[in-house]
Every structure is written in structure tokens, then in C-alpha cells.
N, C-alpha and C positions, 0 to 999 in steps of 0.2 A: 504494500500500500504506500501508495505516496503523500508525503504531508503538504495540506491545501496551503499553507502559508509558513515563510519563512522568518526570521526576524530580521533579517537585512531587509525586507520589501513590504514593513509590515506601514499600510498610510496614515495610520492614527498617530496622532500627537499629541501625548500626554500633557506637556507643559500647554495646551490652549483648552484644555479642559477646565470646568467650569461646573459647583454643586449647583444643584436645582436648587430656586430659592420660590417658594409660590408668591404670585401676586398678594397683595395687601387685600383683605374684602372686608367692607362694611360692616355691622352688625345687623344693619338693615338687610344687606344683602344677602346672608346666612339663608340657607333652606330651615321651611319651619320643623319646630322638631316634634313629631307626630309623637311620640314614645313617650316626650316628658307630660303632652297635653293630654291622651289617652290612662296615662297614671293619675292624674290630679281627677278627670272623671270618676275612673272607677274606683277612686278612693274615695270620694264625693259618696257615691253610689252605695258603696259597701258601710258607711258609716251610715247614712240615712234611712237606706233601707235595710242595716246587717245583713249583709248577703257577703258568707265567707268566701267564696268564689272571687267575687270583684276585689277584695281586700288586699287577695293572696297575689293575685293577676298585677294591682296595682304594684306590689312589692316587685312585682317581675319586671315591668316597663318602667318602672323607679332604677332599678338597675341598669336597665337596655337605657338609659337616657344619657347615667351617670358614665357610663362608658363611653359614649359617644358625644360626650358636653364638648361644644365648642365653641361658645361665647359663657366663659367660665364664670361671671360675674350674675348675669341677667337667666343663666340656665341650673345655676345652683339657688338661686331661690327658686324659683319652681319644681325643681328635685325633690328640695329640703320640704315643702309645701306636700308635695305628693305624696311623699316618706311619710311625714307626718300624719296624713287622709290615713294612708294606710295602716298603721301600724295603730291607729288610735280606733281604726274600725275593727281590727283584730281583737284587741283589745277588749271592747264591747262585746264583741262576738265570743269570743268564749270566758273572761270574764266578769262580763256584764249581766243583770238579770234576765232571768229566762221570758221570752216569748209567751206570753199568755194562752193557754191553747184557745181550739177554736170552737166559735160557739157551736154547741147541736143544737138543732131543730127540734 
């Protein structure tokens, strides 16, 4: 087998190389962040109406947001905001007084 390239004839030129640096973007400009909005809901949701589901869920896209924070100022209060929905609907939910049962007819 013959080798495709040699190092006497190789074209690249390390010394004009140059790291990527990304553009500057906005805050404005930022894609919205579906994950942190969809946590403060169903944290809403699970506190309002104790529904363990929504609670647990919010704790999951509380995480998915915190991973992907990229306006770290303006996306950690609404984290901490959803964190909190959630953790305080848990909370209710299995600490909290029981659910009255329901009435019979």
C-alpha cells in the first residue's frame, strides 16, 4: 500500500491557523429555552393540583435546562423558580395531608 501523503508535500500551514472563536449573540437573540418554561408549568401544575407525575417531570426539565443554561444570569432564576415549583409540590404530595376521599352517592 502506498501512503496518500507525505510530509515534505503536506499544504497545510500550521502557523496561519487560527481557534474558533463564536460570534458574540445577544440575550435577546438566544433560542427560547423550552425545558426551563415547560419545568416552571409543571411545577405550577403539580403543586396546584398535587399530581406526582408533573412534580417528578418538572424535577427532570429542571435538570434538562440546568445543563443547557446559556444566559446564566436570566436562566438560573427560572431554574431556581422551577426547582423550587417542584420540589415544594413533592413535598405536598407525599408529605402533605391526604386527599379527602371521594364522595358516594
Amino acid at each position: 500500500m502506498k501512503e496518500s501523503s507525505s510530509t515534505g508535500s503536506d499544504p497545510r500551514q500550521p502557523s496561519t491557523a487560527k481557534p474558533y472563536v463564536p460570534p458574540p449573540i445577544s440575550p435577546q437573540d438566544l433560542p427560547v429555552d423550552y425545558a426551563g418554561f415547560l419545568a416552571v408549568v409543571l411545577g405550577v401544575i403539580g403543586v396546584m393540583f398535587r399530581y406526582k407525575l408533573c412534580s417528578w417531570l418538572a424535577i427532570v426539565f429542571c435538570a434538562e435546562s440546568l445543563v443547557n443554561m446559556r444566559n446564566f444570569e436570566a436562566d438560573l432564576k427560572q431554574v431556581s423558580m422551577a426547582m423550587m415549583f417542584a420540589i415544594m409540590g413533592l413535598v405536598t404530595n407525599y408529605f402533605g395531608p391526604k386527599r379527602p376521599p371521594k364522595a358516594q352517592p
